[in-house]
C-alpha positions as CSV (number, residue, x, y, z in Angstrom):
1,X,-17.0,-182.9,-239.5
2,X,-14.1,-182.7,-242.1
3,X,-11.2,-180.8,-240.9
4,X,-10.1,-181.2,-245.2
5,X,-10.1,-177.9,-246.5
6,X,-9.0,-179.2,-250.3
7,X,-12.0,-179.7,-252.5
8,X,-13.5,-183.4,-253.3
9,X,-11.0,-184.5,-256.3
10,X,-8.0,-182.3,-256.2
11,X,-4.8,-183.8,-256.0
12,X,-3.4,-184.3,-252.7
13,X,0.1,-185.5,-251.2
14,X,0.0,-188.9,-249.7
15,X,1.9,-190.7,-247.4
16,X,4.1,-193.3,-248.3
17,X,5.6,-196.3,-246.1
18,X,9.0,-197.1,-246.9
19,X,10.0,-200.8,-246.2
20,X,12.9,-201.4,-243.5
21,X,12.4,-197.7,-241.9
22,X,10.3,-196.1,-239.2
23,X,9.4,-193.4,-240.8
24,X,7.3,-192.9,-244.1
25,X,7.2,-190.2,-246.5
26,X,5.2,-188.1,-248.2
27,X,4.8,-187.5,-251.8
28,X,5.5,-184.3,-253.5
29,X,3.0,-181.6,-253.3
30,X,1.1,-181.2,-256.5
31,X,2.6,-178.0,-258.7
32,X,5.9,-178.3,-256.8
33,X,9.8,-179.3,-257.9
34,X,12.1,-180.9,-256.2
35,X,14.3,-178.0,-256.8
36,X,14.9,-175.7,-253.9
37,X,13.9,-172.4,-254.4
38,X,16.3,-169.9,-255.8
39,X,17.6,-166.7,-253.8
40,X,17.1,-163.3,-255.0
41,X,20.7,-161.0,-255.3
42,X,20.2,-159.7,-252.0
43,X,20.3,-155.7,-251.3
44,X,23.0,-154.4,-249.9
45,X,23.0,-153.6,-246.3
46,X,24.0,-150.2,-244.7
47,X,27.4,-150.5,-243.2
48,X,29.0,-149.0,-239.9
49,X,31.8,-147.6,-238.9
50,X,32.6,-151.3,-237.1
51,X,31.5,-153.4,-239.7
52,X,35.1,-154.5,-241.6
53,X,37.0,-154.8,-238.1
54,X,33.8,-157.2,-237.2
55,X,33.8,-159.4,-239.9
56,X,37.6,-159.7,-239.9
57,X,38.1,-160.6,-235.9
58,X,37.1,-163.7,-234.7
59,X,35.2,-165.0,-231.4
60,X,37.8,-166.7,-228.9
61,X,36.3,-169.5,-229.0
62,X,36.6,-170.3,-232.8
């Protein structure tokens, strides 16, 4: 029993042994970049009353 769930003749990652190291590496996933993905403009958050005197103090040990 096959534990494969991509269908007979589909491209597929492989794994790739790269000389001098212990590790290997696979090889991008078919339909993907190599760019990461982009960030939508985020929403803005509700604020609180504490929020500004937050952000401006600092932890003692920073």
């Amino acid at each position: 029993m096959s534990t494969d769930r991509t269908p007979p003749g589909s491209p597929r990652q492989r794994v790739v042994r790269v000389p001098g190291s212990r590790r290997a590496k696979l090889t991008p996933a078919p339909g993907t970049t190599d760019e990461p993905a982009g960030r939508d403009a985020e929403a803005p958050r509700p604020t609180g009353p504490n929020d500004e005197r937050m952000r401006r103090e600092k932890p003692p040990h920073y």
